[in-house]
VOGU-3710 file (C-alpha; in Angstrom, 3 decimals, decimal comma):
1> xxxxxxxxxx> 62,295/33,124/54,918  60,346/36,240/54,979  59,173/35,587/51,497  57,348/32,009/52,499  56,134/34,024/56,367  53,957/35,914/53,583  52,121/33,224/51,932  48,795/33,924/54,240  46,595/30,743/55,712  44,025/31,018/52,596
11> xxxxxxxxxx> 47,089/30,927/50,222  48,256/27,590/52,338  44,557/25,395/52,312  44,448/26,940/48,471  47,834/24,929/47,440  47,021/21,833/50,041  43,204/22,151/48,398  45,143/21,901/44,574  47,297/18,736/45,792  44,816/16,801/47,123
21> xxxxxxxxxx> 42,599/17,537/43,683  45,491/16,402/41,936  46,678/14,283/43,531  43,119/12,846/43,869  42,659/12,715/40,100  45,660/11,277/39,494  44,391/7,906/41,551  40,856/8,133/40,335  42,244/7,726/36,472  45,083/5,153/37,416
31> xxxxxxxxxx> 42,257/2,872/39,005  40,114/3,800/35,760  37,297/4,958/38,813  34,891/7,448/38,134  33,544/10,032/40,815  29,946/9,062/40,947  28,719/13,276/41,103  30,642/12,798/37,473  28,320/10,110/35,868  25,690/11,266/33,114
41> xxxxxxxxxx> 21,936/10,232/33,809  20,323/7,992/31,365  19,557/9,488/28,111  15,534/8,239/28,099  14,574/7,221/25,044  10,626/6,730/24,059  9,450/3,975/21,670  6,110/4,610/20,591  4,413/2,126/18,361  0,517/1,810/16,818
51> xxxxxxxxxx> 0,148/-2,277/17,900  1,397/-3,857/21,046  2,647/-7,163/21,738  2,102/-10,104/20,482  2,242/-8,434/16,803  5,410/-8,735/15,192  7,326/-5,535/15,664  6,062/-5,019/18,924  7,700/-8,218/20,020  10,731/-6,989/18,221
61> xxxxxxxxxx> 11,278/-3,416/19,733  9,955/-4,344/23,334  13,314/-6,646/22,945  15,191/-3,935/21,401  14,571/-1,545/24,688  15,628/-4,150/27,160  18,891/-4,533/24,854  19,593/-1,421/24,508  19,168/-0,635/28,015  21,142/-3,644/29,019
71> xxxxxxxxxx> 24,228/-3,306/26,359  24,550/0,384/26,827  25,441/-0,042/30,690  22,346/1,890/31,565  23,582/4,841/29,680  20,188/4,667/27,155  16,927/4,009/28,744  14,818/2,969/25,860  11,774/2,657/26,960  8,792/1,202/24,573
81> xxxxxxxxxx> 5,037/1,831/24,229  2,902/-0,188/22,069  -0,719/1,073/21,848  -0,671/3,235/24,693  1,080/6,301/24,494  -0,504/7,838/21,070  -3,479/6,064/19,207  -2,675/6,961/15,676  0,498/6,267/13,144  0,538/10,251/12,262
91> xxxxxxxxxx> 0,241/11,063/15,486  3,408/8,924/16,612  5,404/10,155/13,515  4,379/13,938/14,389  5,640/13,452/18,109  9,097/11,998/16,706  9,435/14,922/14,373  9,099/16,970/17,033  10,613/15,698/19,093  8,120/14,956/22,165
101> xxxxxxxxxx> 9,371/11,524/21,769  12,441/10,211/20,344  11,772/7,557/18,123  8,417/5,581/16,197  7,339/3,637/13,307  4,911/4,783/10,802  4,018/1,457/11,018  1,435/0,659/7,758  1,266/4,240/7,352  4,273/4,654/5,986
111> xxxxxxxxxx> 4,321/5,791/2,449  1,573/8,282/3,912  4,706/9,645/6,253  6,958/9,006/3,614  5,596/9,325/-0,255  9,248/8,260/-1,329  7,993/4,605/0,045  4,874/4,533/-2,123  6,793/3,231/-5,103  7,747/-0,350/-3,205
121> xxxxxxxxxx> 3,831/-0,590/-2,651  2,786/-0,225/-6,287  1,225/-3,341/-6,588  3,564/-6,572/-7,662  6,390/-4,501/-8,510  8,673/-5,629/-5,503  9,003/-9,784/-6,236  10,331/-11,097/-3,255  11,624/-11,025/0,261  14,954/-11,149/-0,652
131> xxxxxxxxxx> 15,253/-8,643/-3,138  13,378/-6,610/-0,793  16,199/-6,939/2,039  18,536/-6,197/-0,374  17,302/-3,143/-1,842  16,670/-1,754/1,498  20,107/-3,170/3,738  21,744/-1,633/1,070  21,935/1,893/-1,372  18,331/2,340/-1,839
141> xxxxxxxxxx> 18,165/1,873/2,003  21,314/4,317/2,407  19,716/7,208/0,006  16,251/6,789/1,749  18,016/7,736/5,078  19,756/10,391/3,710  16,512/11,770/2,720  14,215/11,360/5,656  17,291/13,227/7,459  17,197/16,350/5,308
151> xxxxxxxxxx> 13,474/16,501/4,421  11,871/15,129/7,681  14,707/15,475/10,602  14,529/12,058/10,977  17,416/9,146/11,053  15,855/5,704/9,955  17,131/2,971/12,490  16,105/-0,257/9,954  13,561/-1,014/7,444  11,095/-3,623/8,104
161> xxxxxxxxxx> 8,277/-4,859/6,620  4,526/-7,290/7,409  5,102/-8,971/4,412  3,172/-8,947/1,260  -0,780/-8,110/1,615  -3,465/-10,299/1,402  -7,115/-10,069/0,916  -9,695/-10,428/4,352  -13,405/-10,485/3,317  -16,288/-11,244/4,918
171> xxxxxxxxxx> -18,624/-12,167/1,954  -16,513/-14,439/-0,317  -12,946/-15,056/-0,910  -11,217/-13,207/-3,461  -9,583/-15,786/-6,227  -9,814/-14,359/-9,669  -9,511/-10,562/-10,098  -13,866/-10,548/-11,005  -14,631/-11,292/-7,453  -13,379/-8,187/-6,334
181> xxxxxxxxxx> -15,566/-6,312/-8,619  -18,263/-4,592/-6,239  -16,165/-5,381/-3,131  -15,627/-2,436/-0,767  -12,090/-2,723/0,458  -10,580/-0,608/3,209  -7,303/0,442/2,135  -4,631/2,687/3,997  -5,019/6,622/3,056  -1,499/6,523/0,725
191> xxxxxxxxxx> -2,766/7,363/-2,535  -1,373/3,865/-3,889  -3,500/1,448/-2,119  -6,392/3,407/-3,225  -5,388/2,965/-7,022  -4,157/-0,560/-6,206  -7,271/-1,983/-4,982  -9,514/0,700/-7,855  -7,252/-0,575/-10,267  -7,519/-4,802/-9,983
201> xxxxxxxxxx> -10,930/-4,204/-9,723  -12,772/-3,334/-6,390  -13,858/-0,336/-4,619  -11,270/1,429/-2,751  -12,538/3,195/0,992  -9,864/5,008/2,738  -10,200/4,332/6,876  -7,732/4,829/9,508  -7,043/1,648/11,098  -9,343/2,042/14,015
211> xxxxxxxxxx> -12,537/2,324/12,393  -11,856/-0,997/10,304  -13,341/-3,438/12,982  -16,605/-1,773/13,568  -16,870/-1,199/10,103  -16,767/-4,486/9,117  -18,766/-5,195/11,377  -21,319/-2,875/10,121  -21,097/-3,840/6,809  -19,583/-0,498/5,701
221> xxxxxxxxxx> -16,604/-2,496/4,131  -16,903/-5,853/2,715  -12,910/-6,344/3,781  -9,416/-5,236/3,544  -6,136/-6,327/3,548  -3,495/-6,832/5,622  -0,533/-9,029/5,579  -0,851/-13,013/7,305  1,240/-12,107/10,604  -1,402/-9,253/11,189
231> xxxxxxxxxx> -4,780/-10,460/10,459  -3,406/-13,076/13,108  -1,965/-10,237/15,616  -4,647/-8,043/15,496  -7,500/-10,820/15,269  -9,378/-10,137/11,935  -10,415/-13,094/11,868  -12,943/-12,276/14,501  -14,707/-10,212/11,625  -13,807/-12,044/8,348
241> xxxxxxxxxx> -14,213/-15,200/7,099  -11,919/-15,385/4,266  -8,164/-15,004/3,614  -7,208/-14,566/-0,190  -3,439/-15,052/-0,769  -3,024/-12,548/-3,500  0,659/-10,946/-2,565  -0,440/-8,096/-4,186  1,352/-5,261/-2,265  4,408/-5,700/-0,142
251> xxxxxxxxxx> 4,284/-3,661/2,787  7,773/-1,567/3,917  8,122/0,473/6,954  11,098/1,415/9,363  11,822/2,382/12,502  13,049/6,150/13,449  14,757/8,451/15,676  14,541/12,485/15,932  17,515/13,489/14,028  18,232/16,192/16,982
261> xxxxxxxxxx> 17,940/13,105/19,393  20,387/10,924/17,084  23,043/13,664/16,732  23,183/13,981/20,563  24,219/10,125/21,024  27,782/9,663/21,011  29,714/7,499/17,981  29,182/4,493/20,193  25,601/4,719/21,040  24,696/5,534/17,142
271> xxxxxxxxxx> 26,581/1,999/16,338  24,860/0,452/19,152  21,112/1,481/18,255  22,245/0,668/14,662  23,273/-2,678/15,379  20,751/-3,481/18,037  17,960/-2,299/15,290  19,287/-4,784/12,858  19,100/-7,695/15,269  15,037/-6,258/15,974
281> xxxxxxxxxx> 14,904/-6,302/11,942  15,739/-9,776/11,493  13,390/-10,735/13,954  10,653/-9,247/12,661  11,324/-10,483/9,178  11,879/-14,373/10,428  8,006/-14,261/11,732  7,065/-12,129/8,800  8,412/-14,722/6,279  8,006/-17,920/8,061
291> xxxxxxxxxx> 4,239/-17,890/7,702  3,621/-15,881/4,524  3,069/-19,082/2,429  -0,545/-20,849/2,151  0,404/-23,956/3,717  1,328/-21,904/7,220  -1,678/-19,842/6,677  -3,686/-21,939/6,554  -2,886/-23,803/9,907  -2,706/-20,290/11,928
301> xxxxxxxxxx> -6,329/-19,125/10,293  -8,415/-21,594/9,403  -8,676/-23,205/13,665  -9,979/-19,353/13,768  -12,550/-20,070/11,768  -11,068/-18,420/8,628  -10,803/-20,275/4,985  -7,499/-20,075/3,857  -8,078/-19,620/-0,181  -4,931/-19,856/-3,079
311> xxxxxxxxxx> -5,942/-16,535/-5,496  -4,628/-16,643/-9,348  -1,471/-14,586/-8,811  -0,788/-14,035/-12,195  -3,684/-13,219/-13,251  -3,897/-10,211/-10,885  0,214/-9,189/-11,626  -1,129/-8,923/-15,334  -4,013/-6,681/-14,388  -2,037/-4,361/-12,312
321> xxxxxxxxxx> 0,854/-4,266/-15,169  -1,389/-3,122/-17,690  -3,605/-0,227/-15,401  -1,507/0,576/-12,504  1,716/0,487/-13,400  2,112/3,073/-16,646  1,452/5,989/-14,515  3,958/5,104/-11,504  6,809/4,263/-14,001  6,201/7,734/-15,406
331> xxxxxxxxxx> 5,537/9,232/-12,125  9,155/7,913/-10,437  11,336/8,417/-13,681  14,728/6,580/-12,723  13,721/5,287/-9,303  11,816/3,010/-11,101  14,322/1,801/-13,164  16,360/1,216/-10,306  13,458/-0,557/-8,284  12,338/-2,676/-11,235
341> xxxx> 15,959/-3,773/-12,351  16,986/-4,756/-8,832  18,164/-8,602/-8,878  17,820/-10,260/-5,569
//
């Protein structure tokens, strides 16, 4: 009796204090209830992107955030900014590597961000869209991935593409490889659309994508080229009056996250951007494809005021076999093996 006289007041609400706790807990996981001081904050996640809506991607990942948002319970707050948060593709990719933002597209610039993506460019050595989904929804895809982690700290979400390139002119349209001879092209700053356009023929000028209207304008480029879905998204034909169909470079990019921002997602989240990504992959491939052929082309340019023009494929493939292609094959040793013996 005298033992339990000694337990003192503070020693009494202490053990009542522990019960209720307990006892507390007890009910709040048998009801599967969570104490609301107890639920994490929204891991914000920024999307930047070089082109807004309505061009492809942009369509895509402005979906992707409201999924992800909407299937994560509010746990992920993707949040995406086409064309307004940072003006420039290195600019974007330099924020995700960062980390100012979490995640980005090089967008065209890609084999600029990522040299390992220059060999897909080389000039009609990628044959089609599906051997191009292939290669990159499966090993090549896989090893790429592994080695944007290590080298660049980033984690690829999907590969996507714009489809195959095209020439835009404002001069003459661009059917046999001798009308590009004189032409002043603006190409992308990757080292391979320089020898792409050099090589079949015309004068390469490297140009960030912002000077290319004005400059056309101006007459400081007689064109470009860029693939159908974009010279309709971001309105070339408001500067060009002819669209060569030419295929001559298909055009990868992807979509990443800051490796330190991926690693802090739980299992669950990592499967859900994963998954969610593909979904925004397919849709950007669907528009892609759907009007990369001459017949669709030509009904979304030519009410613009742009003539649509069939170029002699082959004709340029054999060009670019003979002078561009000997010095990449040497230059990527087994990947091109791998690349060039790919079946579809």
């Amino acid at each position: 009796m005298s033992t339990i006289m000694k337990i003192s007041s503070r020693n009494l609400v202490s053990v009542r204090r522990r019960s209720l706790v307990t006892g507390g807990m007890a009910t709040i996981l048998a009801t599967g209830l969570a104490p609301t001081f107890a639920r994490a904050e929204a891991k914000k996640l920024v999307f930047a992107h070089i082109n807004a809506v309505p061009e492809s991607a942009a369509i895509a990942f402005d979906w992707m955030a409201g999924e992800v948002k909407k299937q994560s319970n509010g746990e992920l707050d993707m949040q995406f900014f086409g064309s307004t948060l940072l003006s420039k593709e290195l600019e974007i990719m330099n924020a995700v590597k960062s980390g100012n933002i979490a995640m980005g597209s090089p967008a065209g610039a890609a084999a600029t961000i990522f040299p390992e993506m220059g060999i897909f460019l080389v000039p009609y050595l990628v044959k089609s869209y599906d051997q191009a989904y292939k290669m990159f929804n499966g090993p090549i895809g896989d090893k790429l991935d592994k080695d944007f982690q290590q080298k660049y700290g980033v984690k690829t979400l999907c590969f996507f593409d714009y489809g195959f390139r095209h020439f835009f002119t404002t001069k003459k349209a661009i059917v046999e490889p001798k009308d590009l001879r004189g032409s002043k092209i603006r190409v992308q700053q990757a080292k391979v659309f320089g020898d792409t356009i050099n090589g079949l023929g015309g004068n390469a000028v490297p140009m960030a994508w912002g000077e290319v209207i004005s400059a056309a304008k101006q007459g400081v480029i007689d064109g470009g080229d860029l693939p159908i879905v974009n010279m309709l998204a971001l309105k070339i034909y408001e500067v060009s009056k002819f669209c060569s169909m030419t295929f001559h470079n298909y055009g990868p990019t992807n979509a990443v996250m800051n490796l330190g921002v991926w690693n802090g997602l739980t299992p669950a989240q990592q499967k859900l951007m994963l998954d969610i990504s593909r979904e925004a992959q397919k849709k950007i491939r669907d528009v892609t494809e759907s009007i990369d052929n001459y017949e669709e082309a030509k009904k979304a340019l030519e009410p613009k005021g742009m003539a649509v023009a069939k170029a002699d494929v082959e004709a340029f493939r054999k060009i670019a076999q003979d002078k561009i292609w000997p010095a990449y094959q040497k230059q990527y040793g087994a990947m091109w093996d791998e690349v060039a013996g790919f079946k579809a």
